[in-house]
Residue frames relative to the residue before (quaternion, step in Angstrom):
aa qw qx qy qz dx dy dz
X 1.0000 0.0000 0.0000 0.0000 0.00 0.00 0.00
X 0.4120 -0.7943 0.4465 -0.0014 2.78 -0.98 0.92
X 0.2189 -0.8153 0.5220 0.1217 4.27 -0.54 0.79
X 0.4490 0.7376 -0.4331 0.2586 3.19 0.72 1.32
X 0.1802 -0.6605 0.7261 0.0637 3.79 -0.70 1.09
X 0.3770 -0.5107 0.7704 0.0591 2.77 -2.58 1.39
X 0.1990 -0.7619 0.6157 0.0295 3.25 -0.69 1.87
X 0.0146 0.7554 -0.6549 -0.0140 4.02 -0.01 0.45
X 0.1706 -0.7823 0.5971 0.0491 4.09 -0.97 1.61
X 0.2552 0.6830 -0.6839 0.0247 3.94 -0.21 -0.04
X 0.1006 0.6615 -0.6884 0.2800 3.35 -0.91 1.54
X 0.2938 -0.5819 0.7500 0.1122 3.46 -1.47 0.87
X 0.0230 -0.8109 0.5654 -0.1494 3.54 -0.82 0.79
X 0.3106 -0.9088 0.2534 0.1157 3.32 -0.05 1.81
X 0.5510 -0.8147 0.0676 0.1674 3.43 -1.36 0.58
X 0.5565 0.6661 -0.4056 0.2865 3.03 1.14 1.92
X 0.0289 -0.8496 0.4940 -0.1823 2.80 1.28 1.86
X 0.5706 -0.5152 0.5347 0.3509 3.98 -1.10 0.10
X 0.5225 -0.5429 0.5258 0.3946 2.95 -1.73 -0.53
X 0.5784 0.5561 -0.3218 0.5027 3.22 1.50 -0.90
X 0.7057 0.4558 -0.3933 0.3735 3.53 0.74 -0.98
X 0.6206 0.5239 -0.2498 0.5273 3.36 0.98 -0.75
X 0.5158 0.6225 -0.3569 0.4680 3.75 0.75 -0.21
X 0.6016 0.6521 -0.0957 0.4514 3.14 1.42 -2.02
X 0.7454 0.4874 -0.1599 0.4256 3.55 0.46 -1.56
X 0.7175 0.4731 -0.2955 0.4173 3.14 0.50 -1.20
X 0.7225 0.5565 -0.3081 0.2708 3.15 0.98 -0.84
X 0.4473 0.6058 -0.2061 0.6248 3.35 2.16 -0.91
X 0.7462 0.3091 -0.3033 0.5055 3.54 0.88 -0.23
X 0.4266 -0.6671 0.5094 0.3368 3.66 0.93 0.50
X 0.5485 0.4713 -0.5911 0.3572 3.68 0.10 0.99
X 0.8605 0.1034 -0.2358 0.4395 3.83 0.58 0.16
X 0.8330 -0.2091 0.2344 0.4555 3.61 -1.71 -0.44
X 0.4761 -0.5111 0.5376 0.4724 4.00 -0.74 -0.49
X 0.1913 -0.7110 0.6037 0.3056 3.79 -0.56 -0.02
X 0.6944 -0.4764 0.4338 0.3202 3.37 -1.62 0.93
X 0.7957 0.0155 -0.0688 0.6016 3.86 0.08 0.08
X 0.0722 -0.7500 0.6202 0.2185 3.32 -1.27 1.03
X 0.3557 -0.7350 0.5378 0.2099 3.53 -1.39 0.19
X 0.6002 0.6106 -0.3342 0.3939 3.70 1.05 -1.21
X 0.7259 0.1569 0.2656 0.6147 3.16 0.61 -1.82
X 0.1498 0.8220 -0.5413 0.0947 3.75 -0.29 1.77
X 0.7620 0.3610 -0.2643 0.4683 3.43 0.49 0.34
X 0.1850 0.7125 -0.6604 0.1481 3.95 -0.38 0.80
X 0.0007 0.7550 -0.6390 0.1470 3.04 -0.49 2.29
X 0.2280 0.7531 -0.6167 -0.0224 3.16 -1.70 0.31
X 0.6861 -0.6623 0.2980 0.0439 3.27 -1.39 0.90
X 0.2308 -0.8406 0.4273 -0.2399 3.00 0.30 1.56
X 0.3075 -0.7435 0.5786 0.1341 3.88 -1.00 0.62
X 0.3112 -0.7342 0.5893 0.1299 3.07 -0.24 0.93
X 0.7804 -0.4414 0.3256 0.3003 3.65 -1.96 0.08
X 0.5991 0.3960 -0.1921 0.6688 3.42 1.65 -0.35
X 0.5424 -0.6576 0.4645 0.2401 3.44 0.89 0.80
X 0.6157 0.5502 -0.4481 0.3428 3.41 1.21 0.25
X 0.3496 -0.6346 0.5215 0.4507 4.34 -0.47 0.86
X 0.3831 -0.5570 0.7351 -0.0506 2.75 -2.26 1.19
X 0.0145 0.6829 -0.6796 -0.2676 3.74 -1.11 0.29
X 0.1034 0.7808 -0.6125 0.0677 3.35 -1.38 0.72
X 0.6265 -0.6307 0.4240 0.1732 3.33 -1.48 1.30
X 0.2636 0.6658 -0.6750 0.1775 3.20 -0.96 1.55
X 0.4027 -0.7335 0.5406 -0.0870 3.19 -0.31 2.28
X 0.0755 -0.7525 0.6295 -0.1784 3.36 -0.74 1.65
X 0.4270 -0.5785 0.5571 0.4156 3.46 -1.27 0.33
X 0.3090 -0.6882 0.5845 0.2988 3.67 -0.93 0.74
X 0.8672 0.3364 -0.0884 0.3563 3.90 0.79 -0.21
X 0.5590 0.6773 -0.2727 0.3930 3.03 2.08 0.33
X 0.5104 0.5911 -0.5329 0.3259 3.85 0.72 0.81
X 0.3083 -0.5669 0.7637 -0.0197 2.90 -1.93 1.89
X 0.6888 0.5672 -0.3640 0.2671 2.58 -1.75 0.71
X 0.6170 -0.4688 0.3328 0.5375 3.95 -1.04 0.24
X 0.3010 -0.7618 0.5050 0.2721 3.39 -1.18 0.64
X 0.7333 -0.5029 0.3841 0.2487 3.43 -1.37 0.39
X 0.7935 0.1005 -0.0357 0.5992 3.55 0.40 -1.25
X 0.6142 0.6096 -0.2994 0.4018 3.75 0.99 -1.04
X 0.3253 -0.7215 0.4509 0.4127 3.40 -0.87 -0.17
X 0.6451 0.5197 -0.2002 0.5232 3.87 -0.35 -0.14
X 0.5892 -0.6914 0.2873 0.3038 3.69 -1.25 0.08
X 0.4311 -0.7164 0.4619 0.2958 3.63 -0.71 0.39
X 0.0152 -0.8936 0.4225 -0.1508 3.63 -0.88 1.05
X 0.2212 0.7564 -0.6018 -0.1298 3.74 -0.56 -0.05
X 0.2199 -0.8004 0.5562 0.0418 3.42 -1.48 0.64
X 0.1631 0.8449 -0.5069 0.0509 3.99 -0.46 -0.03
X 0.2256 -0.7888 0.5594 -0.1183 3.01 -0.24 1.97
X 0.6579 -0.3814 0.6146 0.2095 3.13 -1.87 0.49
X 0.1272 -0.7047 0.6945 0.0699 3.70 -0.92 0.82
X 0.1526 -0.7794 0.6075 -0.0149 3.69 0.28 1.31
X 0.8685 0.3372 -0.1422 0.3342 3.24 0.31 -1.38
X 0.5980 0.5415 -0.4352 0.3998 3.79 1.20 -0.59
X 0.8102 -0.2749 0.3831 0.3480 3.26 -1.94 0.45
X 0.8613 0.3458 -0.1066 0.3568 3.69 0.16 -1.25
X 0.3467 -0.5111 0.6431 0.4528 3.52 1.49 -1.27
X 0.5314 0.6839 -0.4998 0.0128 2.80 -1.82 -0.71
X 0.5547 -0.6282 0.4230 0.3445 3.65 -0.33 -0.60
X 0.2735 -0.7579 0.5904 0.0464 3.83 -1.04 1.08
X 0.0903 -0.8931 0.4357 -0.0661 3.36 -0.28 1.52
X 0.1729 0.6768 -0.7021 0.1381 4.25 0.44 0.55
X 0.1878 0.5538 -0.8018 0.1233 2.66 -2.21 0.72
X 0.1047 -0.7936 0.5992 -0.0131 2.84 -1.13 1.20
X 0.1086 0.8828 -0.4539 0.0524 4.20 0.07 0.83
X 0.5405 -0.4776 0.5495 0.4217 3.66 -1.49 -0.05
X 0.0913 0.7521 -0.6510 -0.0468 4.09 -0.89 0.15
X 0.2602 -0.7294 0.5813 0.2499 3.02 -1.22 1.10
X 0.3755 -0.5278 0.3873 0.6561 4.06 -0.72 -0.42
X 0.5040 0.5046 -0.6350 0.2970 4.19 0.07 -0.37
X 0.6842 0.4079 -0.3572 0.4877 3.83 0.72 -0.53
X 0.4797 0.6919 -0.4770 0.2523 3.81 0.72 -0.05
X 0.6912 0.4700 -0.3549 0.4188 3.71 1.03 -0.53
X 0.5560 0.5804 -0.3344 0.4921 3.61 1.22 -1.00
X 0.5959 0.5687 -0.2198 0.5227 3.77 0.87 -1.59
X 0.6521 0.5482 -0.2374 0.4668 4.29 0.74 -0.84
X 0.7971 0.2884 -0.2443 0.4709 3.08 1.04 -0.88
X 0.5285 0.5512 -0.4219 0.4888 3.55 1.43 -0.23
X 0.6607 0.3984 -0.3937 0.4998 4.09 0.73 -0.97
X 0.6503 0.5393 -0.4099 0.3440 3.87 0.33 -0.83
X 0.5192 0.5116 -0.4811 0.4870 3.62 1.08 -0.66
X 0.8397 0.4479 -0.2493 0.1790 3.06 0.39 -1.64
X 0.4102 0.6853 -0.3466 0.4920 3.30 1.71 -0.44
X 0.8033 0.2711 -0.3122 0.4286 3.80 1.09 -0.44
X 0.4666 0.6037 -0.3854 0.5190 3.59 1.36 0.45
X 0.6200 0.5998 -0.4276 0.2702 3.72 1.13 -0.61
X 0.5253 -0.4695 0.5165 0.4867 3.62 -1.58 0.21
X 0.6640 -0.6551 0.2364 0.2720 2.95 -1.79 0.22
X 0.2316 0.7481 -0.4845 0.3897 3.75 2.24 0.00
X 0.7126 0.5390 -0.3455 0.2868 3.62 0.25 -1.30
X 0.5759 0.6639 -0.2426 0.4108 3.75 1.28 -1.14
X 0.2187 -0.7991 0.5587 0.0393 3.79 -0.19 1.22
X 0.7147 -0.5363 0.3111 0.3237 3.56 -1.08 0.49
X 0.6333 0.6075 -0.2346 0.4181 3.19 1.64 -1.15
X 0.5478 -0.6087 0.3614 0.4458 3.42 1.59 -0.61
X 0.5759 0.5867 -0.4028 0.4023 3.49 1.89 0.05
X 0.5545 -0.5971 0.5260 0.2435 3.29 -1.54 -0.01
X 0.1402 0.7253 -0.6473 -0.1878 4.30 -0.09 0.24
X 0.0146 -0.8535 0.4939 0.1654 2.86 -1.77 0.40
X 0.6915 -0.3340 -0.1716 0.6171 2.52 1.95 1.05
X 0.8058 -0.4454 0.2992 0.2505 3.74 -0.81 -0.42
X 0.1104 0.7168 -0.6834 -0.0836 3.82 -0.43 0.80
X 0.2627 0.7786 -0.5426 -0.1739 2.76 -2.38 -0.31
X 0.7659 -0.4877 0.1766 0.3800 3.39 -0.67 0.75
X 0.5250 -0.6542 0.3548 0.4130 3.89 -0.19 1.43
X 0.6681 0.4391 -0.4145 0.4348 3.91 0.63 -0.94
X 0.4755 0.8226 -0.2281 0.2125 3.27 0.93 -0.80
X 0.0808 0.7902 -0.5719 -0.2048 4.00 -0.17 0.11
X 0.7188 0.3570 -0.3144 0.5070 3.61 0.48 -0.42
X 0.4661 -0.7630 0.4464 0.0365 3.48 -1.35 1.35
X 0.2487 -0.7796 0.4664 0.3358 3.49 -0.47 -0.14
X 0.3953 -0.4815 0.5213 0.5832 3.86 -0.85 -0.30
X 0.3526 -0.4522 0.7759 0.2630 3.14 -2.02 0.67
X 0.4416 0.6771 -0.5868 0.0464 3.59 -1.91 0.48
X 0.3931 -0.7322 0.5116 0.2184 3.43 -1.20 1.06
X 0.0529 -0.7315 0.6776 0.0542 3.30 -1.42 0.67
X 0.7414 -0.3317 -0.0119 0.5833 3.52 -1.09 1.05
X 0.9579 -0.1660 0.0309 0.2323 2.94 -0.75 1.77
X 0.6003 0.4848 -0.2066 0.6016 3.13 1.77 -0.26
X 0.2789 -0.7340 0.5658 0.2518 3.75 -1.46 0.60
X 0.5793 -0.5838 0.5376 0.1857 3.60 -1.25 0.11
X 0.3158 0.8490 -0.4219 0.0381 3.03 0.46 1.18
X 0.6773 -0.4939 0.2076 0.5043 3.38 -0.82 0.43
C-alpha cells in the first residue's frame, strides 16, 4: 500500500509576481532551470549516512510540483502549467497542476501552497478567511477534499 495523494492546483494568481519569484515557480513547476538563490521554498533536507555510517542532513532542492508525464498511483497524466492571463480584466497568471504527493513532501509542498495562497486573486478568498486552491485526495480514494491554506497553514488530509 501505498501513501499517495492526487494534489490537483487551479488558482489564478495575480500580476505582481517578480522575476525571481516567477523564476522560482516555474521551476517548482518543472517548466524551467533552478534559479541561483531560492526564496519561496529554502531548505530541502534529508538524512543520509555518511562514510562513518554516521546520518548527515543535507540540501537537495527539488521541484515540489514539477512531474510530467503518466502517473504512478493516479489514473491519467501528471502535469503543471502557468499561463499568461492576456485576456482577463486584471492580467495575472493561470496556474493548474495536477501531481502524486507523498505526506514526507507535505511540509516542503505547505510552504510552496501557503506562499501561493498569498499571491492569489481575490475569487479564491473564502468567507472563513481561507484560501482554496484546489483539491487533494487519497489515490484509493474517489471523493476529494478542498485543498486550502489558513494563517499560513495547509489543510491536510
Amino acid at each position: 500500500m501505498a501513501d499517495i495523494y492526487e494534489l490537483s492546483l487551479a488558482v489564478d494568481l495575480r500580476d505582481d509576481l517578480s522575476d525571481a519569484e516567477l523564476a522560482e515557480l516555474r521551476w517548482h513547476l518543472g517548466l524551467a532551470p533552478r534559479p541561483d538563490s531560492l526564496s519561496i521554498v529554502r531548505a530541502f533536507p534529508f538524512v543520509v549516512g555518511n562514510d562513518l555510517g554516521e546520518l548527515v542532513t543535507e540540501d537537495d532542492p527539488a521541484p515540489l510540483l514539477g512531474q510530467h508525464g503518466e502517473a504512478r498511483k493516479v489514473a491519467g497524466a501528471l502535469t503543471s502549467v502557468l499561463l499568461r492571463r492576456e485576456e482577463s480584466r486584471h492580467g495575472g497568471w493561470a496556474l493548474t497542476a495536477r501531481q502524486e504527493a507523498h505526506p514526507d513532501d507535505f511540509d516542503r509542498l505547505g510552504e510552496l501552497l501557503s506562499w501561493l495562497a498569498t499571491k492569489t486573486v481575490q475569487h479564491h478568498e473564502r468567507l472563513d478567511g481561507s484560501v482554496e486552491l484546489g483539491w487533494i485526495r487519497f489515490y484509493e480514494s474517489d471523493q476529494p477534499n478542498p485543498l486550502t491554506v489558513r494563517d499560513a497553514g495547509v489543510s491536510w488530509p
